[in-house]
NUMI-909754 format. One record per residue: x, y, z of N, C-alpha, C in turn; residue in three letters. Coordinates in pm, whole numbers, padded with zeros to 5 digits, always signed. Layout:
BEGIN
XYZXYZXYZALA;...
This chain:
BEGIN
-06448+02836+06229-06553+02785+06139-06686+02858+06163UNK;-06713+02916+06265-06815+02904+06342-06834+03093+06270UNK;-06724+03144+06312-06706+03270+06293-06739+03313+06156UNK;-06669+03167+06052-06672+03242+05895-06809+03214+05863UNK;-06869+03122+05916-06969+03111+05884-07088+03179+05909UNK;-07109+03259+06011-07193+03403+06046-07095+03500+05985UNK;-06982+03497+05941-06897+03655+05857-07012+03666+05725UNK;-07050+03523+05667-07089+03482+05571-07190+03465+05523UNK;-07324+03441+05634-07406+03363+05650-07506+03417+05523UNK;-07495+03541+05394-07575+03592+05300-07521+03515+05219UNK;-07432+03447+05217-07415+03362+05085-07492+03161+05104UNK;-07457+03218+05219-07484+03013+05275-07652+03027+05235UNK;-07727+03161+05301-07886+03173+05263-07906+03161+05107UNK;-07823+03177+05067-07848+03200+04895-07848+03038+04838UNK;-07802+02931+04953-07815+02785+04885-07917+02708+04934UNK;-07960+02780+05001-08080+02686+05086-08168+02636+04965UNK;-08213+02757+04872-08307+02666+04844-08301+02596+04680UNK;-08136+02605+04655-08085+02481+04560-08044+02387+04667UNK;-08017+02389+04785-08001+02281+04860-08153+02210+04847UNK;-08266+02285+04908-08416+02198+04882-08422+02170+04787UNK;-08414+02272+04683-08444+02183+04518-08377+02016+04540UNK;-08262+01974+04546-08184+01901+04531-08225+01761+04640UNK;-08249+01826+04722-08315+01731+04841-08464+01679+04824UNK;-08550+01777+04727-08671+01682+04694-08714+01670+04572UNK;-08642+01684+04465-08645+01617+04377-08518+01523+04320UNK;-08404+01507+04362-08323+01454+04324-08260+01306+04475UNK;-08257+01336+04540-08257+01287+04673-08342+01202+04745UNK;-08452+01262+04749-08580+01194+04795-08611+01100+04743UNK;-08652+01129+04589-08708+01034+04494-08618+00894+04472UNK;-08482+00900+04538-08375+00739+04576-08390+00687+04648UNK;-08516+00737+04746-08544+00647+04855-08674+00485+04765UNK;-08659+00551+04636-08762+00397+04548-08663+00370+04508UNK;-08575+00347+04478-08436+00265+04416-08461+00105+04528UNK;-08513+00116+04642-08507+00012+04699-08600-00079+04694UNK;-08678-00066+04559-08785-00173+04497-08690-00249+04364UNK;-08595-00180+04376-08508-00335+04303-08480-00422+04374UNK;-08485-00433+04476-08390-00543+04519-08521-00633+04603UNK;-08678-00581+04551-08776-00600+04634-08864-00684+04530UNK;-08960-00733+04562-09089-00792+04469-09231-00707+04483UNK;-09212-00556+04449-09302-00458+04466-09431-00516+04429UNK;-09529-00502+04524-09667-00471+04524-09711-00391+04575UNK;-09840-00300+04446-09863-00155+04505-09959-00223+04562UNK;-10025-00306+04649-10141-00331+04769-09997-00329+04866UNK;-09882-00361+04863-09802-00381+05008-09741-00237+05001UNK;-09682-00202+04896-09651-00040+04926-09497-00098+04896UNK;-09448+00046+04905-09259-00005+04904-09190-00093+05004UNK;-09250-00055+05093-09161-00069+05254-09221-00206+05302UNK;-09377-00243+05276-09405-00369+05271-09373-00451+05146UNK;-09313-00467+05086-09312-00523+04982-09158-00635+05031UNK;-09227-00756+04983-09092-00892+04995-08959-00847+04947UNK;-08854-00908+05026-08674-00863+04984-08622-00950+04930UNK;-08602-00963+04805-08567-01048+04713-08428-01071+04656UNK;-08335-00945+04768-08194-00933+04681-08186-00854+04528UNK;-08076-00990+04493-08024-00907+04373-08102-01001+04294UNK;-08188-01070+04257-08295-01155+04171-08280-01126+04061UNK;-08351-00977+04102-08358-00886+03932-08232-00894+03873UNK;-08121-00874+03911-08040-00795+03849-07979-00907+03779UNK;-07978-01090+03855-07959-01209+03796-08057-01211+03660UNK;-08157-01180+03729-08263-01208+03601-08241-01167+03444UNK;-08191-01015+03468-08135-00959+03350-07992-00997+03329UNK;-07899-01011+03392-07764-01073+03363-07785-01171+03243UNK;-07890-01283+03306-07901-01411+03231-08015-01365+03130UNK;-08045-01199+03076-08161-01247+02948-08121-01250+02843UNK;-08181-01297+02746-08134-01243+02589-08100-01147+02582UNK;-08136-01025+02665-08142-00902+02586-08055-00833+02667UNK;-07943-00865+02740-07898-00818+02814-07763-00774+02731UNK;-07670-00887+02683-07598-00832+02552-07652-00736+02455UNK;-07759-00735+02427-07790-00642+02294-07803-00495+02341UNK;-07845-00544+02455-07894-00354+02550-07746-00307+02570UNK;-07658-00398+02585-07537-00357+02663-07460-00245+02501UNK;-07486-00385+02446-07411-00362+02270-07422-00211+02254UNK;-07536-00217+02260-07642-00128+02157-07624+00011+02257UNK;-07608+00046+02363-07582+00154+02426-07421+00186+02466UNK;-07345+00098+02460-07194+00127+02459-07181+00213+02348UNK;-07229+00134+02234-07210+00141+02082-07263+00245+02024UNK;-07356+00321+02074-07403+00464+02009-07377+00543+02141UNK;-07301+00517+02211-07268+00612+02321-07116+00641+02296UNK;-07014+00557+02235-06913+00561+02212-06860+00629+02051UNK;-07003+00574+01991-06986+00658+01821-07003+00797+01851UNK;-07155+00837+01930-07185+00932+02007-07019+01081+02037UNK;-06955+00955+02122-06847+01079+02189-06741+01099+02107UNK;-06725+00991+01997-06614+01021+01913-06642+01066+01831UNK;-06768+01094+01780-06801+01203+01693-06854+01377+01709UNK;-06956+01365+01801-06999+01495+01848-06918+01529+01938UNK;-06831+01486+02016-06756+01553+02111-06616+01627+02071UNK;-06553+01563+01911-06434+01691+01858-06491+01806+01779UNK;-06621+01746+01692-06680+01863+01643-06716+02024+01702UNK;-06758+02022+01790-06776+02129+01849-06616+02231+01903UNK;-06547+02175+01890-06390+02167+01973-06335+02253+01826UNK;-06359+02178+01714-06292+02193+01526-06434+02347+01525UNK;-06543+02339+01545-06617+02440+01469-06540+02538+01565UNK;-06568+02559+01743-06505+02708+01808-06353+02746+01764UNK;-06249+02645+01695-06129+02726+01614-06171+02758+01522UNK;-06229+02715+01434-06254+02770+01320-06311+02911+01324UNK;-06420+02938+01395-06541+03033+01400-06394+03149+01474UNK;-06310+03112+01599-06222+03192+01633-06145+03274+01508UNK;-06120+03201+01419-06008+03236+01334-06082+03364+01272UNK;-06191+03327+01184-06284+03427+01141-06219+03531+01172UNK;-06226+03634+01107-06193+03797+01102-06322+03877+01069UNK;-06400+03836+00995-06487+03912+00949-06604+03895+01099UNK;-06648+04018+01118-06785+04006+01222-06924+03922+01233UNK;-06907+03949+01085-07080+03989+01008-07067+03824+00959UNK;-06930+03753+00928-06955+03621+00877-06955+03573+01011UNK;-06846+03604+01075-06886+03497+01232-07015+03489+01290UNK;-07122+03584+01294-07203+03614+01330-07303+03525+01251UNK;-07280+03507+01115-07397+03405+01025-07331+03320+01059UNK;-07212+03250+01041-07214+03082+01111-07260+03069+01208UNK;-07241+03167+01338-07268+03153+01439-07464+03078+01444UNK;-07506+03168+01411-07647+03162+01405-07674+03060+01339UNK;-07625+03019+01212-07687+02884+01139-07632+02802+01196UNK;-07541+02762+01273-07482+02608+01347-07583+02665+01464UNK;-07658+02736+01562-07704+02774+01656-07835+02732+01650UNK;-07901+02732+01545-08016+02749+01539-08124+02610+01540UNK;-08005+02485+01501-08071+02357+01508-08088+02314+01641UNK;-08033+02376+01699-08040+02346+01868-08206+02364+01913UNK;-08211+02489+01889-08364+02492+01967-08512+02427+01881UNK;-08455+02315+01804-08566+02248+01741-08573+02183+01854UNK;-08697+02092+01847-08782+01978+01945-08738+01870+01885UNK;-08689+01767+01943-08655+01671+01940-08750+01592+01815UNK;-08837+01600+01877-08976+01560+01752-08960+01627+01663UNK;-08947+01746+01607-08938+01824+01472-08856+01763+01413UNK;-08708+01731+01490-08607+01687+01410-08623+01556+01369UNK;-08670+01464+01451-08719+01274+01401-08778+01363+01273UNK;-08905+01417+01297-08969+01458+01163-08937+01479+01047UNK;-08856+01568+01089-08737+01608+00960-08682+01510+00902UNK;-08641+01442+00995-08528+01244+00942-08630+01182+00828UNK;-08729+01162+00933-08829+01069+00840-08848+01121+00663UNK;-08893+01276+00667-08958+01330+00575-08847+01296+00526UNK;-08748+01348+00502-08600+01373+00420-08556+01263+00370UNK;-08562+01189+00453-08511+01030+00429-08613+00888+00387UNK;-08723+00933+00359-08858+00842+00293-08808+00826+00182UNK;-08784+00668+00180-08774+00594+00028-08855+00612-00051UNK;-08955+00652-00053-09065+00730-00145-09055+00883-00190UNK;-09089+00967-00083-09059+01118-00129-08944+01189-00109UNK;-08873+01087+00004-08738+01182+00062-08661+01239-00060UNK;-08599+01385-00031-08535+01445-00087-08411+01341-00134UNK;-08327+01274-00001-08189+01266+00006-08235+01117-00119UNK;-08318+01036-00110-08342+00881-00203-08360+00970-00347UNK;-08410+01085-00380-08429+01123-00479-08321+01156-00551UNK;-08236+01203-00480-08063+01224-00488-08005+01127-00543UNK;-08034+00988-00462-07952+00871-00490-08023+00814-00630UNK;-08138+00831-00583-08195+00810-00741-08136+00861-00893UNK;-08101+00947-00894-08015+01037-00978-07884+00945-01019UNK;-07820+00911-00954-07714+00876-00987-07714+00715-00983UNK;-07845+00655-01043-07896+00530-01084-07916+00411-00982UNK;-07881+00455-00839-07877+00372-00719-08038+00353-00693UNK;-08017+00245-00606-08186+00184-00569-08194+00281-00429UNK;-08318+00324-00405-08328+00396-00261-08328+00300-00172UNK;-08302+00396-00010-08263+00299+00070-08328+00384+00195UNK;-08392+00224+00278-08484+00272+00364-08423+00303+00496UNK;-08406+00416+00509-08281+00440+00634-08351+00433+00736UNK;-08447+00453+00804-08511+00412+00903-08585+00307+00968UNK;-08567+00228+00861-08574+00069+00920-08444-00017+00888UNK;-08344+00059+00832-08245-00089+00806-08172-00039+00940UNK;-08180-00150+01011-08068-00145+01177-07925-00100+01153UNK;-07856-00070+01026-07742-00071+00992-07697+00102+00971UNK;-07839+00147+00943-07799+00311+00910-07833+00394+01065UNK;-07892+00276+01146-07970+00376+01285-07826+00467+01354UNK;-07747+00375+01408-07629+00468+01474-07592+00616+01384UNK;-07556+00579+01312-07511+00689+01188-07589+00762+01222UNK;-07765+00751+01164-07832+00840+01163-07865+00953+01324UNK;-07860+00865+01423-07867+00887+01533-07756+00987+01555UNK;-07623+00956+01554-07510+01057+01560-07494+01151+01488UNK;-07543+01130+01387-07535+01292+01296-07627+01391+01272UNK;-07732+01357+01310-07850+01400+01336-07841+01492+01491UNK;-07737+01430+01549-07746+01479+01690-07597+01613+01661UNK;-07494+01556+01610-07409+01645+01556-07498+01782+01451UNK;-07562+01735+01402-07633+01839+01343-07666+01943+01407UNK;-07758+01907+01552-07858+02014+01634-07732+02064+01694UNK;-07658+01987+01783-07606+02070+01880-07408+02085+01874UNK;-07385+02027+01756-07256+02115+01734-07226+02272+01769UNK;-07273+02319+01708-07314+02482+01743-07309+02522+01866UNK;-07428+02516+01914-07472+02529+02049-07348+02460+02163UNK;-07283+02315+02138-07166+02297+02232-07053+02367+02230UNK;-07050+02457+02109-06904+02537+02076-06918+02663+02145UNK;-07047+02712+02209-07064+02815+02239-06930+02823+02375UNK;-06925+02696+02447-06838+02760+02601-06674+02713+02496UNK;-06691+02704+02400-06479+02701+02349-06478+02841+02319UNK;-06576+02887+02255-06542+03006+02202-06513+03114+02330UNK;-06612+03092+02457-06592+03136+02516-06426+03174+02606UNK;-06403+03045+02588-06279+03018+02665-06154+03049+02611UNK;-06191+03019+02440-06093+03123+02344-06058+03269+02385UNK;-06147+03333+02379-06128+03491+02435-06067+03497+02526UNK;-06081+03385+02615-05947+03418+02764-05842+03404+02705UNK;-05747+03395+02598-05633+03326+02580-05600+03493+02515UNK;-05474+03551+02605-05453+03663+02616-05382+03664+02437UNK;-05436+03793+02401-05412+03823+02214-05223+03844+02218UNK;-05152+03883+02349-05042+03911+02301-04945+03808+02250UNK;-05009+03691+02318-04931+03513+02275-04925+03492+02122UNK;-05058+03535+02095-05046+03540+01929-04995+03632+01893UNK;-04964+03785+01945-04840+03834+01835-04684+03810+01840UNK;-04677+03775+01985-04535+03712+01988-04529+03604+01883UNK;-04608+03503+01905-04567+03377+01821-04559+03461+01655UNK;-04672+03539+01643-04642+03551+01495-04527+03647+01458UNK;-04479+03723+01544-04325+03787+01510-04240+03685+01531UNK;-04233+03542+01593-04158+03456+01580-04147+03404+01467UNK;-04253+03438+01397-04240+03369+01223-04374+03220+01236UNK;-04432+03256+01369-04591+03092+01374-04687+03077+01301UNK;-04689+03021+01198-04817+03033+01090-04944+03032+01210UNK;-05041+03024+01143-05139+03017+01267-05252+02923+01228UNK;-05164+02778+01193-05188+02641+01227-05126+02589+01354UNK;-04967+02702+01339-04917+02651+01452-04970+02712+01611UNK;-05017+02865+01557-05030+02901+01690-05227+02848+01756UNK;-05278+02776+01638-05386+02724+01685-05338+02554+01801UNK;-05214+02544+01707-05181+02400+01764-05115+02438+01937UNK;-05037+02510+01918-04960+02540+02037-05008+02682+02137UNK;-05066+02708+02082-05168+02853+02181-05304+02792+02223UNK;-05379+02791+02112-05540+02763+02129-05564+02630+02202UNK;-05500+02557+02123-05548+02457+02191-05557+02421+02350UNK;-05400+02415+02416-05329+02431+02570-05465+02513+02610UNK;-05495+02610+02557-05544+02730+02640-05664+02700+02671UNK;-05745+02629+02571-05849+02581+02623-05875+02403+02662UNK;-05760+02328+02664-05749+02185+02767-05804+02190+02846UNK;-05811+02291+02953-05874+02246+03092-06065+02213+03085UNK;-06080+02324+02989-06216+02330+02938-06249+02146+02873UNK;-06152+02150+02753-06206+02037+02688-06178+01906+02802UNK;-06113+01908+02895-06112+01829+02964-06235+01753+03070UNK;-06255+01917+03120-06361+01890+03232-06502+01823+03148UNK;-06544+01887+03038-06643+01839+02960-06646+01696+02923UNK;-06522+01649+02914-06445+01528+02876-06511+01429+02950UNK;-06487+01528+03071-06542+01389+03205-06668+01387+03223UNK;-06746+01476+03208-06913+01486+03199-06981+01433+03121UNK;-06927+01410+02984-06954+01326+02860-06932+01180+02905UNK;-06880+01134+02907-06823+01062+03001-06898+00970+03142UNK;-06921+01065+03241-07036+00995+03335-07198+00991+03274UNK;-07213+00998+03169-07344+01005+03121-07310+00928+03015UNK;-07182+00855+02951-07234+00754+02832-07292+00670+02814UNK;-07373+00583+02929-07451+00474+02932-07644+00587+02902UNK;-07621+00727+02926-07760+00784+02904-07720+00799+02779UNK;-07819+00724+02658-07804+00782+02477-07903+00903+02492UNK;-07950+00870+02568-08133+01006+02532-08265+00897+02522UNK;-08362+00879+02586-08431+00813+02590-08511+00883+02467UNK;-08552+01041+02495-08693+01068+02376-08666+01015+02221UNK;-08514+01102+02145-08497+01059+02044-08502+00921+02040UNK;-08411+00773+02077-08424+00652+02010-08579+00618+02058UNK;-08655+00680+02091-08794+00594+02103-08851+00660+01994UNK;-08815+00785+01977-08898+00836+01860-08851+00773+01721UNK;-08719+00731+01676-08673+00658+01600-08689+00540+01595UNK;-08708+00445+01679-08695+00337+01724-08861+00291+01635UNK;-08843+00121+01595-08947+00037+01475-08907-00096+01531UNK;-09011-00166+01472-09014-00280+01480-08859-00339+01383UNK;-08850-00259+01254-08708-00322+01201-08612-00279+01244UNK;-08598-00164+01312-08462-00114+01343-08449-00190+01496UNK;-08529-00248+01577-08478-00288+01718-08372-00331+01748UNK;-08266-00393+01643-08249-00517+01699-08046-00414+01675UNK;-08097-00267+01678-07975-00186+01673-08028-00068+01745UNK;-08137-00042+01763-08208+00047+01839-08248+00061+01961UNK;-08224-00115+02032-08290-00103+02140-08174-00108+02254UNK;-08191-00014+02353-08112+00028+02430-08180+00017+02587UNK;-08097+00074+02698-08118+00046+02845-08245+00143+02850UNK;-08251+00207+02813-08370+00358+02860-08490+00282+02744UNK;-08482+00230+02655-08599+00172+02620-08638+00035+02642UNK;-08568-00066+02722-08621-00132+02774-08634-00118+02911UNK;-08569-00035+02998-08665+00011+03090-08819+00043+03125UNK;-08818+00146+02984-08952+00201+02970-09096+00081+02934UNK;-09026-00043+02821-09144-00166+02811-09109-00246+02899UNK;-09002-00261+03003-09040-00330+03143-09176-00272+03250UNK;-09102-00190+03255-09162-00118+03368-09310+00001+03347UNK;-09324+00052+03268-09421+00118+03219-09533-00001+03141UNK;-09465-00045+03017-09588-00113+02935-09578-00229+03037UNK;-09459-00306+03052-09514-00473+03143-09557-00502+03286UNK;-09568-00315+03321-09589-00319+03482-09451-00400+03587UNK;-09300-00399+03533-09247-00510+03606-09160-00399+03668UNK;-09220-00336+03775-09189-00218+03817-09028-00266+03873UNK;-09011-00351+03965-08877-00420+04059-08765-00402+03951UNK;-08791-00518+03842-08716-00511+03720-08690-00441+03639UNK;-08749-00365+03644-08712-00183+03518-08626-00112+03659UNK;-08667-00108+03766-08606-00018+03829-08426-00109+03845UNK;-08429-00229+03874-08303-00315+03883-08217-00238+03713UNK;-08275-00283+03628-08186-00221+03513-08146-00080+03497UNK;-08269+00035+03532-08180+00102+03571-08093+00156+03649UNK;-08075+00116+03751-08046+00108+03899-07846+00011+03804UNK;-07827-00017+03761-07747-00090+03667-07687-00006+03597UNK;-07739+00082+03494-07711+00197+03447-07676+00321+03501UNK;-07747+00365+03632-07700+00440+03696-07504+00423+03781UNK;-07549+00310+03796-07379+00276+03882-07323+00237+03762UNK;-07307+00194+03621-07175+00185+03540-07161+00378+03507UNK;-07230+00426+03507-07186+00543+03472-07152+00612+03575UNK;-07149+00583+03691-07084+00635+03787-06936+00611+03810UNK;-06915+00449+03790-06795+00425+03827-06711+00422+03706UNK;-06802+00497+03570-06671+00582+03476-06672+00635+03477UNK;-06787+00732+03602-06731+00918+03620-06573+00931+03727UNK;-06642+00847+03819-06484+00839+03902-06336+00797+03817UNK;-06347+00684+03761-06265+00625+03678-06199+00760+03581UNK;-06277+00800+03497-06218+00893+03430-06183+01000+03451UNK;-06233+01049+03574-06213+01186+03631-06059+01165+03756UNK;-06045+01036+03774-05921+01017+03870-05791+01016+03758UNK;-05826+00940+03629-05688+00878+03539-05712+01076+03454UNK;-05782+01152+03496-05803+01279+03387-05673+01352+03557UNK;-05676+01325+03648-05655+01430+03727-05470+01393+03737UNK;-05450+01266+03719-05316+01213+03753-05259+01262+03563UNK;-05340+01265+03493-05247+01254+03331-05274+01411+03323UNK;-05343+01512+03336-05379+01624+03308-05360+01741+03415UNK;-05368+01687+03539-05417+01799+03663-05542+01872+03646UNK;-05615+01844+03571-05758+01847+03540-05878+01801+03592UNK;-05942+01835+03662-06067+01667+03719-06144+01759+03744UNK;-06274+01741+03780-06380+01762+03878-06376+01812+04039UNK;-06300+01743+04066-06272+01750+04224-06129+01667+04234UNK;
């Protein structure tokens, strides 16, 4: 051990300082996770501050809003993966199939390009587009004798809008590592199959796909330990007084606990809540991905 590790020692120097990165900003900063379970006062400090248990975490169990946060972030985290997560999977076959350069190259770029908008440009965009007054899309509906409809306050269009809006920006941009992984899938499989007589539905079904499983898998599970995170910036930037009551999620009532109500213990307890369910469906899914697939993380 001792040996490989001075054979070696130019690569071990090369982690030191993603090891520090990791140790003081990601690491360190868990040593405040232990003001949930506390009755923080900034005159007592963290470490003086009363031990209160799990209080908080009763407190929110038993609130109103504890179902709706739960609802409301399963529920656009789950529309979330069943929608944006095959899209990107359907655009890199497609864009594969392409023959022409010059066209792959313009899809490429127009599915690419919504990505590097600002989160804010794009709310912007929602709003403008979708104003029951000037929006383009009500002017549309107008046309074909329908009453406009206020999509950003009725609680009923928020998920939708939220998921496709998000399919919009970064379809593209997620297809970039299939396509990648396409190109590994050696070209002679496809001429065998097609001297076998394989249309190439079939050899997308029985080549492409296999070839890139391990890929769609591992992503599978990363999607996955992060479904309880929707994105805090977008639903706050979306987020109204009419849409709450489909809008409001764990990362935004964190933020009016603990930021606007000062209830520092209790924002940190909820998310401190959020952090461990998405943990124990990163394990969860990454153990039932490794026994059904031979696929996992580790």
């Amino acid at each position: 051990m001792v040996r490989r590790l001075a054979h070696n020692y130019q690569l071990y120097l090369l982690l030191i300082p993603v090891l520090i990165y990791f140790a003081v900003f990601h690491y360190w900063p868990m040593y405040g996770v232990q003001i949930a379970f506390k009755r923080f006062t900034p005159m007592k400090g963290i470490i003086g501050s009363e031990w209160v248990g799990f209080d908080h975490f009763e407190r929110f169990f038993n609130s109103y809003y504890f179902m709706r946060l739960l609802i409301n972030t399963v529920g656009i985290s789950l529309y979330e993966l069943a929608v944006s997560f095959p899209v990107p999977i359907l655009l890199a076959l497609m864009i594969h199939e392409v023959s022409s350069k010059k066209f792959k190259r313009t899809v490429q770029t127009v599915t690419y390009a919504p990505h590097f908008l600002s989160v804010v440009v794009m709310v912007g965009m929602l709003m403008t587009f979708l104003s029951p007054t000037t929006g383009i899309v009500n002017h549309l509906i107008g046309w074909f004798g329908l009453e406009s409809i206020s999509f950003m306050t009725e609680p009923g269009w928020f998920k939708t809008l939220f998921v496709g809006s998000h399919v919009w920006q970064n379809a593209g941009w997620s297809s970039i590592i299939y396509i990648a992984a396409l190109t590994n899938i050696d070209p002679q499989m496809h001429e065998a199959a097609a001297i076998d007589g394989a249309s190439r539905l079939q050899r997308i079904w029985h080549i492409n796909l296999p070839g890139i499983m391990p890929t769609i898998v591992i992503l599978f599970i990363l999607n996955i330990g992060s479904i309880m995170n929707v994105g805090f910036e977008k639903i706050f930037l979306m987020q109204n007084d009419l849409n709450m009551s489909a809008s409001d999620v764990f990362a935004t009532y964190v933020y009016r606990s603990g930021i606007l109500g000062a209830q520092y213990s209790f924002a940190a307890a909820v998310g401190l809540f959020n952090s461990i369910v998405n943990l124990a469906l990163l394990v969860a899914v990454n153990l039932a991905a490794r026994r059904v697939s031979g696929n996992s993380l580790w």
